[in-house]
PDB file of N, CA, C and O in Angstrom:
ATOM      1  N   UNK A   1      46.536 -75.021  52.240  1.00  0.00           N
ATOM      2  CA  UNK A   1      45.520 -74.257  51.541  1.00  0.00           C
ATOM      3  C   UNK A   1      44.644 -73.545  52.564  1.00  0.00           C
ATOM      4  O   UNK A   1      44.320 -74.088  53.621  1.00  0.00           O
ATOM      5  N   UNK A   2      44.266 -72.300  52.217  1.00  0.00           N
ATOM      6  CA  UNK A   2      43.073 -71.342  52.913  1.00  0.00           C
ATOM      7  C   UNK A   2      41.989 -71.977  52.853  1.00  0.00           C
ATOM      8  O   UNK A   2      41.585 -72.451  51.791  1.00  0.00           O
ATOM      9  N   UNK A   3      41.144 -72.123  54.337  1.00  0.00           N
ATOM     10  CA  UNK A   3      40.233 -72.472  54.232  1.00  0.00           C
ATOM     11  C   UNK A   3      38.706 -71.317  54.258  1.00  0.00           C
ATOM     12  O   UNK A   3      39.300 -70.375  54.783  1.00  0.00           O
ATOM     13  N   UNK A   4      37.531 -70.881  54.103  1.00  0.00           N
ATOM     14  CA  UNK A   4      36.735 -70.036  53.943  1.00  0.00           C
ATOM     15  C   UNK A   4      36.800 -68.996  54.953  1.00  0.00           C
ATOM     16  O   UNK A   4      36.628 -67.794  54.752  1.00  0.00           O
ATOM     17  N   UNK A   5      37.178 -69.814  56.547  1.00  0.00           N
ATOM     18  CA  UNK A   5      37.436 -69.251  57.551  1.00  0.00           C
ATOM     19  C   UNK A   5      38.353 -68.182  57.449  1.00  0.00           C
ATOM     20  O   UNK A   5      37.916 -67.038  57.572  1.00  0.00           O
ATOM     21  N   UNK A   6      39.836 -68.418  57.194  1.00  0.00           N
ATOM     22  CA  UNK A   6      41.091 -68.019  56.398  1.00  0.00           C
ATOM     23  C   UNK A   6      40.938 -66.999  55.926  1.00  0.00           C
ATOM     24  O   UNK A   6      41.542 -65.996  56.307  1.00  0.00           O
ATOM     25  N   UNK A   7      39.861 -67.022  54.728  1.00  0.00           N
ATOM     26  CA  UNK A   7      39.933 -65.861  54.031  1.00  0.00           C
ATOM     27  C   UNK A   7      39.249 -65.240  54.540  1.00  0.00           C
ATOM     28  O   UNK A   7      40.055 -64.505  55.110  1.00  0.00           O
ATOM     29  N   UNK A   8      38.023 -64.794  54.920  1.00  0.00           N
ATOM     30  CA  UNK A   8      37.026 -64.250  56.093  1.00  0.00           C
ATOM     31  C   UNK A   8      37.853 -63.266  57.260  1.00  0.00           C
ATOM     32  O   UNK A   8      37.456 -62.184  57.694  1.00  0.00           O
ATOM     33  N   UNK A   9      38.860 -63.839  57.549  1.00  0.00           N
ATOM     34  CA  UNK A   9      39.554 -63.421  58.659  1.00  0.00           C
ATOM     35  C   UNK A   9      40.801 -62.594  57.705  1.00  0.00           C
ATOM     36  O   UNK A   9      40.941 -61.393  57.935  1.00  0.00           O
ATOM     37  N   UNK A  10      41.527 -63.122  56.845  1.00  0.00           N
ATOM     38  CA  UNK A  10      41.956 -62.146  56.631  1.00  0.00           C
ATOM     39  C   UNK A  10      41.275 -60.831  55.570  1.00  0.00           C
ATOM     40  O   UNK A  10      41.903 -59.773  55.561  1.00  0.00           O
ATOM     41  N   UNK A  11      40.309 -60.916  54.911  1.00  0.00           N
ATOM     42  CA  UNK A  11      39.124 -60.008  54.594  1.00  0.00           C
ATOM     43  C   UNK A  11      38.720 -58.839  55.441  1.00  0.00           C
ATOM     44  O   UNK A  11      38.595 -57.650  55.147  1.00  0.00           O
ATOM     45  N   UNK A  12      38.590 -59.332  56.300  1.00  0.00           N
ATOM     46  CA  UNK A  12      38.026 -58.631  57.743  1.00  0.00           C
ATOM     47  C   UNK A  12      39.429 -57.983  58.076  1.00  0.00           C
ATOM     48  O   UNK A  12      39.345 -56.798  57.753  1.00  0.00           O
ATOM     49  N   UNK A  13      40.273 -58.168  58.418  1.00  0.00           N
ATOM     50  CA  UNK A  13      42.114 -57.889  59.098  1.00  0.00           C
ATOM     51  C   UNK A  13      42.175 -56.951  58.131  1.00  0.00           C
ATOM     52  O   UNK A  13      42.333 -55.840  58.638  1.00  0.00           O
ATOM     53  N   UNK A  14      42.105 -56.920  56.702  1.00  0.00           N
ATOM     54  CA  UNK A  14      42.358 -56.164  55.410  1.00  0.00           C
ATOM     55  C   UNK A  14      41.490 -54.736  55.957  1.00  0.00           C
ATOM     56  O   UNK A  14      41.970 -53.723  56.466  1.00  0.00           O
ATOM     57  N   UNK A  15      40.195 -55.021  55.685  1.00  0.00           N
ATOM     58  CA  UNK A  15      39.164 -53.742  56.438  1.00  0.00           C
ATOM     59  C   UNK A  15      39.130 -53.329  57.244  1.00  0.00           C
ATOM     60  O   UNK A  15      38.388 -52.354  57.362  1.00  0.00           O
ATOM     61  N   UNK A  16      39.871 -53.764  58.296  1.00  0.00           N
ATOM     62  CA  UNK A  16      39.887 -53.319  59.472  1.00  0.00           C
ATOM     63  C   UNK A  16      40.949 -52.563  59.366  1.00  0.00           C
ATOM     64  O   UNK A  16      40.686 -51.428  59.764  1.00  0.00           O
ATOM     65  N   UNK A  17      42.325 -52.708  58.914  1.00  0.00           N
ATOM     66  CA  UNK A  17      43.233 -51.725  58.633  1.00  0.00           C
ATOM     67  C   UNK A  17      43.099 -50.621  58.243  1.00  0.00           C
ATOM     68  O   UNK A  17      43.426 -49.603  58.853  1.00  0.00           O
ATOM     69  N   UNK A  18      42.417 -50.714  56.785  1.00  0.00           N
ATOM     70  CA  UNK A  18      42.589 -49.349  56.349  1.00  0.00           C
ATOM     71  C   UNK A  18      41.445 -48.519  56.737  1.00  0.00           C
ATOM     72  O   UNK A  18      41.255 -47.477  56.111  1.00  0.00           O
ATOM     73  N   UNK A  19      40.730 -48.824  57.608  1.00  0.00           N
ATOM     74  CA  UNK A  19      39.952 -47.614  58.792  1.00  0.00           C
ATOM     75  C   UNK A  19      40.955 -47.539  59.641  1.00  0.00           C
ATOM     76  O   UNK A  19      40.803 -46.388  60.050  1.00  0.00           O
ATOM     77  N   UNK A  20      41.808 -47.929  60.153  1.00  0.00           N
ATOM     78  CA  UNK A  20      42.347 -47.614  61.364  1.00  0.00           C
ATOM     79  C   UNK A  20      43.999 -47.101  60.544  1.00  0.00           C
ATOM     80  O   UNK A  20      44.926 -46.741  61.270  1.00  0.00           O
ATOM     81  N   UNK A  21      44.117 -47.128  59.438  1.00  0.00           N
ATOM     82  CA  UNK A  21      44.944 -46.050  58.494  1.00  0.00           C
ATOM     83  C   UNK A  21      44.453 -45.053  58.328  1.00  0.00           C
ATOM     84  O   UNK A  21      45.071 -44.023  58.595  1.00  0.00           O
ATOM     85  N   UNK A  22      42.865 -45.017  57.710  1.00  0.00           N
ATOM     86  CA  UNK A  22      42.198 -43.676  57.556  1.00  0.00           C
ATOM     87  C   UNK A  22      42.138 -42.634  58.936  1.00  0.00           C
ATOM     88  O   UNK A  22      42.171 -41.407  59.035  1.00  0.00           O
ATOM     89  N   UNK A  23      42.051 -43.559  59.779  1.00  0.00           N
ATOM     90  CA  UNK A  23      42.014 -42.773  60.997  1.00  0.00           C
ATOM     91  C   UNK A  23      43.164 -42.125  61.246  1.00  0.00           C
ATOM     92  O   UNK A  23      43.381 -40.959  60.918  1.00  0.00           O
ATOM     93  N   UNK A  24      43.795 -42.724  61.724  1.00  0.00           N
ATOM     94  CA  UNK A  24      45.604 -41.688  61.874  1.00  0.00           C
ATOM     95  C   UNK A  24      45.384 -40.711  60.708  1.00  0.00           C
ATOM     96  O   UNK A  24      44.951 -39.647  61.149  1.00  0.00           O
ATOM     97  N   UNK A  25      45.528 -40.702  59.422  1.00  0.00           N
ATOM     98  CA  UNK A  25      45.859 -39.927  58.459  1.00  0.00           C
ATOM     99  C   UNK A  25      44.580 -38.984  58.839  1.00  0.00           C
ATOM    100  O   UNK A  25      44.910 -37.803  58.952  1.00  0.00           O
ATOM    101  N   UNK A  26      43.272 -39.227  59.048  1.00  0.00           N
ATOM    102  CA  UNK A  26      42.472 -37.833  59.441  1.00  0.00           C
ATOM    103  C   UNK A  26      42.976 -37.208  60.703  1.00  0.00           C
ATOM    104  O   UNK A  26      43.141 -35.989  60.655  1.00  0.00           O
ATOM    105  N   UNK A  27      43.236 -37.792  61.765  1.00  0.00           N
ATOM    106  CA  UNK A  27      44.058 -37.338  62.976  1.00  0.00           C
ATOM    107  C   UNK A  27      44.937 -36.067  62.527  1.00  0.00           C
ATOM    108  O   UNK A  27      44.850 -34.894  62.889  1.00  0.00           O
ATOM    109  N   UNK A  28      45.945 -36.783  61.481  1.00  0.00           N
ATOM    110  CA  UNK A  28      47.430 -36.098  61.420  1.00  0.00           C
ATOM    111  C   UNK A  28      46.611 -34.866  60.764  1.00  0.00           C
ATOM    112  O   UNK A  28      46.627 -33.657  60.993  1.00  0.00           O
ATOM    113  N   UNK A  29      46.031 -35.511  60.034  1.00  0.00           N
ATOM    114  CA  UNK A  29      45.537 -33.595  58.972  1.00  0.00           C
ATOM    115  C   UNK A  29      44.250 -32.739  59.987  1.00  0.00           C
ATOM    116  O   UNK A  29      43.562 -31.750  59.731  1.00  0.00           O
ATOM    117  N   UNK A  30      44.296 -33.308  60.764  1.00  0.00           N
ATOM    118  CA  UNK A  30      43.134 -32.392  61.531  1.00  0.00           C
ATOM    119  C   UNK A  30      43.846 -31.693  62.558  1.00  0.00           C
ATOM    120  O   UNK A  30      43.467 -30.609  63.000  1.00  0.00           O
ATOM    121  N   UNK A  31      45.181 -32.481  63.061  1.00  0.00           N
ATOM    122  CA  UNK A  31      46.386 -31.743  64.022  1.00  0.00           C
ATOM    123  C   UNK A  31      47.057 -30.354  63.204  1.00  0.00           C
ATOM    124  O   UNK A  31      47.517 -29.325  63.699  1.00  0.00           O
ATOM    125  N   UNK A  32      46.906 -30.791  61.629  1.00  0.00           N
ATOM    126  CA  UNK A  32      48.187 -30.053  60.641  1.00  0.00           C
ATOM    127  C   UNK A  32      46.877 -28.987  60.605  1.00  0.00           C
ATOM    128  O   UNK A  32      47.224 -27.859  60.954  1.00  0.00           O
ATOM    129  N   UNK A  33      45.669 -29.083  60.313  1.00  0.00           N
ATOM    130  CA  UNK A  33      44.622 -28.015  59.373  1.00  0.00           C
ATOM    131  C   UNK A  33      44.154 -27.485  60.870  1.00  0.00           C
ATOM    132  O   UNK A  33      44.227 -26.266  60.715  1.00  0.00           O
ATOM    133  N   UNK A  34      43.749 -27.689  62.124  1.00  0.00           N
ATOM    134  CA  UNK A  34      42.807 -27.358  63.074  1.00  0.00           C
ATOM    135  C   UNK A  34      43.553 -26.812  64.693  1.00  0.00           C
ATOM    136  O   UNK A  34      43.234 -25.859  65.404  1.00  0.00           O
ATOM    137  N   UNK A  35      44.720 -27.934  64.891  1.00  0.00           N
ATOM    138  CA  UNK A  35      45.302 -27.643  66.416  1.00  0.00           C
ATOM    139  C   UNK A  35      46.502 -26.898  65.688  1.00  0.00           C
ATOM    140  O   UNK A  35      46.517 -25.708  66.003  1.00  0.00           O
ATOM    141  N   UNK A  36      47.447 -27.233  64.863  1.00  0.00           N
ATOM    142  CA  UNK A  36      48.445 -25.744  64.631  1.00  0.00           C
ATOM    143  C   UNK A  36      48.130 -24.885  64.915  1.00  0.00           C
ATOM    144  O   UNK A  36      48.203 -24.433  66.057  1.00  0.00           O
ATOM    145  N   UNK A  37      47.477 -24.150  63.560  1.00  0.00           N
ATOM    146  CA  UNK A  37      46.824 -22.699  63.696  1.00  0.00           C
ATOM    147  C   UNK A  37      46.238 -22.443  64.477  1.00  0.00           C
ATOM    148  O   UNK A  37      46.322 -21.217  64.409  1.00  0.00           O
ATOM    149  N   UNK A  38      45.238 -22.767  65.782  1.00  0.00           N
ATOM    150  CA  UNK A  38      44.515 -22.477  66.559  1.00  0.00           C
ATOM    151  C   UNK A  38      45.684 -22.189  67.531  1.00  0.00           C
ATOM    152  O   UNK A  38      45.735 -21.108  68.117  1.00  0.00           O
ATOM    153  N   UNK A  39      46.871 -23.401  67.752  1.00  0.00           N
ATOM    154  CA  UNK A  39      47.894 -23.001  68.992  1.00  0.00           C
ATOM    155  C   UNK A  39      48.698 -21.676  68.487  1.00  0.00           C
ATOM    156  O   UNK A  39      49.251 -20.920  69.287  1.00  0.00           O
ATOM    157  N   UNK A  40      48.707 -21.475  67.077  1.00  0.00           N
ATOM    158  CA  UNK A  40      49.640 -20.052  66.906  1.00  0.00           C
ATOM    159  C   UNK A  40      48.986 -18.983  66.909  1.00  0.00           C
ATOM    160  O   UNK A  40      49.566 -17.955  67.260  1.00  0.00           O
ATOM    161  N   UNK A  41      47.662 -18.944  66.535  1.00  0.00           N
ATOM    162  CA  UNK A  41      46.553 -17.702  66.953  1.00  0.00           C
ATOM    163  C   UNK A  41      46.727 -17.345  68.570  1.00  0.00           C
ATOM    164  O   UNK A  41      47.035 -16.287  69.119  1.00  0.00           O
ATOM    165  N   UNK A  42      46.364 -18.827  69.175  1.00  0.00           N
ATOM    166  CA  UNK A  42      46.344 -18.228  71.108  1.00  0.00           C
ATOM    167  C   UNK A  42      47.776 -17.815  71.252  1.00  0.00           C
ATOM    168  O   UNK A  42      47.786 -16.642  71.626  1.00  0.00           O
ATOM    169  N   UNK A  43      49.342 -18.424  71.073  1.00  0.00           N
ATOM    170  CA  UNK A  43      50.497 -17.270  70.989  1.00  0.00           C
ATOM    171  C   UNK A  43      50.523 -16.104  70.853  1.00  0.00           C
ATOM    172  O   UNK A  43      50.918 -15.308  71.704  1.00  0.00           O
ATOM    173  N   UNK A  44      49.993 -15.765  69.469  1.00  0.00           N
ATOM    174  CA  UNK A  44      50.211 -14.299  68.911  1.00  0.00           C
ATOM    175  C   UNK A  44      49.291 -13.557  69.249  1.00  0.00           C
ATOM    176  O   UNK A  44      49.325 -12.444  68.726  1.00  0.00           O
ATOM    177  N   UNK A  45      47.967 -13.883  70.361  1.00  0.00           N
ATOM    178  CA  UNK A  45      47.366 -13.100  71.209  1.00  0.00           C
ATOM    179  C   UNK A  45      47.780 -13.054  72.453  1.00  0.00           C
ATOM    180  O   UNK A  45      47.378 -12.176  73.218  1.00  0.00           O
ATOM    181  N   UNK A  46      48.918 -14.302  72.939  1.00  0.00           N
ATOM    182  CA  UNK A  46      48.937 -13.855  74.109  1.00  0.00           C
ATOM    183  C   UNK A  46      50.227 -12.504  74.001  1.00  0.00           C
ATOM    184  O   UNK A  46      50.225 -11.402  74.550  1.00  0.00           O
ATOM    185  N   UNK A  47      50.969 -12.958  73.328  1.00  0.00           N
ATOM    186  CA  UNK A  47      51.985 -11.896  73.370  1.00  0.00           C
ATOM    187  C   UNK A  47      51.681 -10.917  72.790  1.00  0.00           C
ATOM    188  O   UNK A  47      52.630 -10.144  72.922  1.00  0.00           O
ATOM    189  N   UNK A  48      50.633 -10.294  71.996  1.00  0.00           N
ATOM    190  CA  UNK A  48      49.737  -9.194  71.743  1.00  0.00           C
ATOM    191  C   UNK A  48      49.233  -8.497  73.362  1.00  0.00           C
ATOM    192  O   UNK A  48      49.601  -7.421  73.834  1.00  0.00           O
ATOM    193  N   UNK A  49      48.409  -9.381  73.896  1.00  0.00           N
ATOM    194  CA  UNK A  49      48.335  -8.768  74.953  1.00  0.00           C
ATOM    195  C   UNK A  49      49.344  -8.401  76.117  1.00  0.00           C
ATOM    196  O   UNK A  49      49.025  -7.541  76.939  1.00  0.00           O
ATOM    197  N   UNK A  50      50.356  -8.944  76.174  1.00  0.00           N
ATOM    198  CA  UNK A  50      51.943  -8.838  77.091  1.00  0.00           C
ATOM    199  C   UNK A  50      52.040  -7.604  76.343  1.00  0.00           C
ATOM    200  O   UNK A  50      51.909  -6.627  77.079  1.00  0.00           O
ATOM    201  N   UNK A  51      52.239  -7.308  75.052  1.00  0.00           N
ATOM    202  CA  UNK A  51      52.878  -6.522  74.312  1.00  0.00           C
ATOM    203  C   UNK A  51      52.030  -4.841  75.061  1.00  0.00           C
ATOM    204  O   UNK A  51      52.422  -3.927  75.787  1.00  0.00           O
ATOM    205  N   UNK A  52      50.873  -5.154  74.431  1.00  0.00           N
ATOM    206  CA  UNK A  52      49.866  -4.295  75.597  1.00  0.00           C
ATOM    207  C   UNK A  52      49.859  -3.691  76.385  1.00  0.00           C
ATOM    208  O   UNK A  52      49.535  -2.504  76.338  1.00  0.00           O
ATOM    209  N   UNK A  53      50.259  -4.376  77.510  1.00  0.00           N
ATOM    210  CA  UNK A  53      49.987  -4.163  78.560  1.00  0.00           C
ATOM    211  C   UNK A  53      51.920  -3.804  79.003  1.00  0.00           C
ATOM    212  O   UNK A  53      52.165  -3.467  80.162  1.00  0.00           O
ATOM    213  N   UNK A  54      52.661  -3.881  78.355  1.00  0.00           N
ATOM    214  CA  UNK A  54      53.709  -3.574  79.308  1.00  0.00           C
ATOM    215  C   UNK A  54      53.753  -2.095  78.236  1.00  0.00           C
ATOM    216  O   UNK A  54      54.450  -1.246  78.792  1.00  0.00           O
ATOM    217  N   UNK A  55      53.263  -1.646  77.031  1.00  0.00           N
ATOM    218  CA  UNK A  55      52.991  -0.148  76.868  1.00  0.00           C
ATOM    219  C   UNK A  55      52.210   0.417  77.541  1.00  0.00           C
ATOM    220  O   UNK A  55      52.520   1.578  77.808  1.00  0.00           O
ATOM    221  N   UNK A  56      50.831  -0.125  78.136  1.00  0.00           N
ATOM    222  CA  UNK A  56      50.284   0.480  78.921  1.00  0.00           C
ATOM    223  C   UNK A  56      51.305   1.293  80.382  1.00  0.00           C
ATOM    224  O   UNK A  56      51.426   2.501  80.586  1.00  0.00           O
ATOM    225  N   UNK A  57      51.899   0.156  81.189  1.00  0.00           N
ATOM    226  CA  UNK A  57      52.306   0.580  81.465  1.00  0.00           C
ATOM    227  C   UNK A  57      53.441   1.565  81.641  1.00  0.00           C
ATOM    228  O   UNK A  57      53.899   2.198  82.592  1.00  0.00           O
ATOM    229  N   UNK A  58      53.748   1.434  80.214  1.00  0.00           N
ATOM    230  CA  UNK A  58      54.957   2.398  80.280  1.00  0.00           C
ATOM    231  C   UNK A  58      54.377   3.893  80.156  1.00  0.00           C
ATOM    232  O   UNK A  58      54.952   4.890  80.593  1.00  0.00           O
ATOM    233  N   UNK A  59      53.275   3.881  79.558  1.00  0.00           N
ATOM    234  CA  UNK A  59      52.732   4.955  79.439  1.00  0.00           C
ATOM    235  C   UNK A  59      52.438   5.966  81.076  1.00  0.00           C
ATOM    236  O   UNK A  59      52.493   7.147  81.418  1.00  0.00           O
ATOM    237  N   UNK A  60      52.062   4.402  81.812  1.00  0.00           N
ATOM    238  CA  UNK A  60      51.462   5.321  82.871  1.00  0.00           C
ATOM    239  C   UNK A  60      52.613   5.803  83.737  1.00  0.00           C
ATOM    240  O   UNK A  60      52.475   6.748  84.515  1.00  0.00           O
ATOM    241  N   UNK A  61      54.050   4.960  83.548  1.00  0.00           N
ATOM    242  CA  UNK A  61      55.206   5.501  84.179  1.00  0.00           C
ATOM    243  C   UNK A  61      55.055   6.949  83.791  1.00  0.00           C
ATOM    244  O   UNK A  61      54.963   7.847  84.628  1.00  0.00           O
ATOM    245  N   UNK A  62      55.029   7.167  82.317  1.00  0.00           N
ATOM    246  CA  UNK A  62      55.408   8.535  82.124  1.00  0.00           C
ATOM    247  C   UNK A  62      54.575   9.791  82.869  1.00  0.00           C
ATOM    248  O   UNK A  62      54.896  10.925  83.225  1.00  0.00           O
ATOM    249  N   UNK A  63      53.529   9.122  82.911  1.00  0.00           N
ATOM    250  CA  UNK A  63      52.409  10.201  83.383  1.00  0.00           C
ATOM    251  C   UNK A  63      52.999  10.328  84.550  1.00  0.00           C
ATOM    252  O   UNK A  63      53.604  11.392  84.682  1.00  0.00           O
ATOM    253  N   UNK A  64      53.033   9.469  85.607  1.00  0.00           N
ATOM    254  CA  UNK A  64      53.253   9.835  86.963  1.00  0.00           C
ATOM    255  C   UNK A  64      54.878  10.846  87.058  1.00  0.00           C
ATOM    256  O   UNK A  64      55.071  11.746  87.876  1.00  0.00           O
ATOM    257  N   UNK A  65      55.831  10.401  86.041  1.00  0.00           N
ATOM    258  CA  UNK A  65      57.043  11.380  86.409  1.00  0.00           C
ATOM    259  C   UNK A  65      56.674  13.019  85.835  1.00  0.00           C
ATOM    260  O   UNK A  65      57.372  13.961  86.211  1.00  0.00           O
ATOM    261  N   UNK A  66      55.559  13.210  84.935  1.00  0.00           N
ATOM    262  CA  UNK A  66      55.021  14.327  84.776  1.00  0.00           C
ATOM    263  C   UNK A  66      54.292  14.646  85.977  1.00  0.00           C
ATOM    264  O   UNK A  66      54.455  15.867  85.980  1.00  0.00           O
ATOM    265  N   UNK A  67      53.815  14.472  86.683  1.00  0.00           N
ATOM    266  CA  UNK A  67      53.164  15.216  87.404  1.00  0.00           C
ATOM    267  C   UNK A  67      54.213  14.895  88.622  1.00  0.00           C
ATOM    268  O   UNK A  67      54.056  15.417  89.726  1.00  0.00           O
TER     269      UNK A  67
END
């Protein structure tokens, strides 16, 4: 039989879990809602700016074979 101790401890083990469940599961949705999209925004600016900059330069190729 459980003694008061027993249950106390597993009471406590019980609560203590499901914060440290809640936690992962806010983790995972704060990775899915906050670090995704933020890592595919900085992508699609960096290759915005590559994109940029190698028209820039193509542009300025052209200029120089004009003159």
């Amino acid at each position: 039989m459980v003694n008061e101790l027993g249950l106390f401890y597993i009471g406590g083990m019980t609560i203590l879990f499901f914060f440290w469940a809640y936690g992962i599961v806010s983790f995972l949705l704060d990775v899915k809602n906050i670090y995704i999209p933020k890592g595919r925004q900085y992508l699609r600016g960096r290759k915005r700016l590559k994109e940029e900059e190698r028209r820039e330069q193509e542009r300025q190729e052209r200029e120089e074979q004009l003159y």
